[in-house]
C-alpha positions, 0 to 999 in steps of 0.5 A: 602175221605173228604166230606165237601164242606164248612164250616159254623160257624165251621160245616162241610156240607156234600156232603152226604146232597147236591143236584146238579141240572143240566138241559137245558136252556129256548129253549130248555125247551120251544121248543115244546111248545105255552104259554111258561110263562105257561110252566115255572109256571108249571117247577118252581111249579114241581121243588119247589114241586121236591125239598121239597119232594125229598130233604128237607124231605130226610135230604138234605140240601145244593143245588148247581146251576150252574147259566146257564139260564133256569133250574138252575135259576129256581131251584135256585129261588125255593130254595131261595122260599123254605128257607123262609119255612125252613130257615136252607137249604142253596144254593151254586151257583157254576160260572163257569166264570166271565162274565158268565151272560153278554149275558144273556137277560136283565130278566135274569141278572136281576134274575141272580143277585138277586139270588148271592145276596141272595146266602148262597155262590158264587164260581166262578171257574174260571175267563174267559170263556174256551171251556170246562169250563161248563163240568168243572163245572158240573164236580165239581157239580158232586163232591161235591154233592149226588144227583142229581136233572136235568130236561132232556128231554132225547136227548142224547145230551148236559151238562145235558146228560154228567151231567146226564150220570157222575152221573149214572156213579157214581151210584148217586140218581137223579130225574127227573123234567121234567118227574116227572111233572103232 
């Protein structure tokens, strides 16, 4: 079975050092909670300390995110904060479909954008919005990575549960941000 996800100046990335990360959007993060910019340090510190130990230092190397808002772009924009320390990790934003940010809030777009600008890659998988085109993509996250880094807050509902369920499946690593938090 090939392994590459792509290939950078004719060397292969392997699935073997890729993390997928997959996790709720800002709602449902913030739900229960008062200071949500408080809340959202605290997710981004926990994500950024998640990725360095459990990642960089165990030889991954390449990161995909699936764009949503909330915990995708969080853990986007810690790797992209991370590669200023170690310029040789990579980030793969995997689009599920054109347009995918157009209803995102202006803060958002806003960071959606500065994230595929700085991008080592873009995949968009395909060009309009169809029902099921977000399982879709966690699908293609699922194969194209090792490990699998969420923020779950175990209701067994949702992408980041089917995501989360598919990689246990598969006998996948994972981590946990959202319990692996202080």
């Amino acid at each position: 079975m090939e392994t590459r996800t792509w290939t950078e100046n004719g060397t292969p990335v392997s699935k073997e050092k890729t993390v997928a990360f997959s996790g709720h959007r800002t709602n449902r993060i913030a739900k229960f909670t008062a200071d949500r910019e408080k809340l959202f340090r605290e997710v981004a510190f926990d994500t950024f300390v998640a990725i360095e130990s459990y990642c960089i230092k165990k030889g991954y190397d390449t990161f995909l995110s699936g764009m949503c808002e909330g915990f995708d772009l969080i853990a986007a924009e810690e790797v992209l904060n991370l590669k200023k320390e170690y310029p040789h990790i990579r980030l793969k934003c995997v689009v599920p479909f054109k347009g995918q940010a157009e209803r995102y809030t202006q803060a958002d777009k806003r960071r959606y954008d500065t994230i595929l600008a700085q991008a080592d890659e873009v995949v968009t998988l395909q060009d309009g919005y169809t029902e099921g085109c977000f399982l879709r993509r966690n699908d293609y996250l699922l194969e194209n990575s090792a490990f699998l880094m969420v923020y779950y807050d175990t209701v067994a509902v949702g992408g980041t549960f089917y995501t989360l369920k598919r990689a246990v499946e598969q006998k996948k690593k994972f981590a946990n941000v959202c319990y692996n938090r202080r």
